[in-house]
C-alpha positions in Angstrom: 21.4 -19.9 18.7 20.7 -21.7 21.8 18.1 -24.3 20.1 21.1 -24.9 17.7 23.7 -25.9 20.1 22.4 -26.1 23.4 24.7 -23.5 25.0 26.0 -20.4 24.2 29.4 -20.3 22.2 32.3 -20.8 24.8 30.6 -21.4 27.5 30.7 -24.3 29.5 26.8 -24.8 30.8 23.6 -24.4 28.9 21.8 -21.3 29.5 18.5 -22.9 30.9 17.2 -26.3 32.0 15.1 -28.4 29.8 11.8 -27.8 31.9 12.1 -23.9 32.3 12.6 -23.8 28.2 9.8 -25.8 27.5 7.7 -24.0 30.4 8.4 -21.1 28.6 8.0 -22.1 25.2 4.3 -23.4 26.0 3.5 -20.6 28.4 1.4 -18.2 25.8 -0.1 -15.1 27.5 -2.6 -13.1 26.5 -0.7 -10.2 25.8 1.1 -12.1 23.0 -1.8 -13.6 22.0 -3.8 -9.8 21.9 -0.5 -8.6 19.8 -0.4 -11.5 17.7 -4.1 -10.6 16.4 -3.3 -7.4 15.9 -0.4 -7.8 13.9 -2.6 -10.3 11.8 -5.1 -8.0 11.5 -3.0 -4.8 10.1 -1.3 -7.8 7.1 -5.7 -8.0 6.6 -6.5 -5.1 6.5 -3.6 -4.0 4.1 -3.9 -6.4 1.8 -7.7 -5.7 1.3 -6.8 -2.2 0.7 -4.3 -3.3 -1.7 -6.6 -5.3 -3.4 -9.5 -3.0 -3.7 -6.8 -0.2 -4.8 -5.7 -2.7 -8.0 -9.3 -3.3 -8.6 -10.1 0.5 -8.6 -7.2 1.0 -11.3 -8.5 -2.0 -13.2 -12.1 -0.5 -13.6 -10.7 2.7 -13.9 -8.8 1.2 -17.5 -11.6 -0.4 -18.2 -13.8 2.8 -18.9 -10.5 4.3 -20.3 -10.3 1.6 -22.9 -14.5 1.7 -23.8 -13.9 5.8 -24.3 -11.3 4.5 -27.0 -13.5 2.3 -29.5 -12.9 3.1 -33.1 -8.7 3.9 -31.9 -5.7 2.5 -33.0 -5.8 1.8 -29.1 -9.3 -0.3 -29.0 -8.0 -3.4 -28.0 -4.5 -2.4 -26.0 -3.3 -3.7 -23.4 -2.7 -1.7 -19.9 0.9 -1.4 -20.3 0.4 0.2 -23.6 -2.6 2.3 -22.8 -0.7 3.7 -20.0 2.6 4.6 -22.0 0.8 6.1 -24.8 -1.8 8.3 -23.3 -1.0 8.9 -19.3 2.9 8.4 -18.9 3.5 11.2 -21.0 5.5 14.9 -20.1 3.4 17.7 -19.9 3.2 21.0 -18.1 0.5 21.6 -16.1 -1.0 25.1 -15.1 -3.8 25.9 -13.1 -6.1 28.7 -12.9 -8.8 29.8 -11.0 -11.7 28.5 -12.9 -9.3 26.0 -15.6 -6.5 23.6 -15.9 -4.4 23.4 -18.7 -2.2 20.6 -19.7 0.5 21.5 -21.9 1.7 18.5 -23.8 5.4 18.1 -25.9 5.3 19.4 -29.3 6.8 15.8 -30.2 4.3 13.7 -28.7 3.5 11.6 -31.4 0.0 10.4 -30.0 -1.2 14.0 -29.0 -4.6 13.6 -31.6 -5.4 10.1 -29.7 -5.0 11.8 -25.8 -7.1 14.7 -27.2 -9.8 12.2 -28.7 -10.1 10.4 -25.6 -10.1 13.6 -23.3 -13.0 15.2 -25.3 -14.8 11.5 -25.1 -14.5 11.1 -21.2 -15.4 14.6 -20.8 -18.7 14.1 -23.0 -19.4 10.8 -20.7 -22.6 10.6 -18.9 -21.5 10.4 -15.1 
């Protein structure tokens, strides 16, 4: 506010002389300098782990869509891959030794997820 105007609202004198604001403005410490990189460092280092996070999901569809050659779902897009065959309601239960997924009677694309669960399964890790 005071960079704006020059004084504070309704107040008769500026807040500071000329020199001690520009003395100040130049005086950089190494405290805010350490806290500067730091700050800088944390955007870095989360937007790498962003990045590598999208890339991870992007490979991870990439092997979903080669298990689905010979599909109606062959040449989909992401979106579509992930509505038909992962954003889907299921019940899950868990044993000791299995997990069982199951899926809606009326999910209309329950021959394609089962297609494509038996094909990653048979993959070659």
């Amino acid at each position: 506010m005071k960079t704006m105007v020059g004084s504070w609202p309704h107040s008769d004198g500026s807040l500071g002389s000329q020199p001690t604001l520009s003395r100040f403005k130049n005086n950089r410490q190494a405290k805010d300098l350490s806290r500067l990189s730091e700050v800088l460092l944390e955007l870095y280092i989360l937007t790498h782990l962003r990045l590598l996070l999208h890339t991870l999901a992007y490979v991870l569809f990439l092997m979903l869509r080669r298990h689905l050659e010979d599909t109606e779902l062959e040449r989909a897009q992401v979106d579509t891959i992930r509505l038909k065959l992962l954003k889907i309601g299921a019940r899950v239960r868990q044993t000791a030794r299995k997990v069982w997924f199951h899926l809606a009677y009326g999910y209309p694309y329950k021959s394609l997820f089962t297609l494509a669960w038996e094909r990653i399964r048979a993959a070659p890790w």
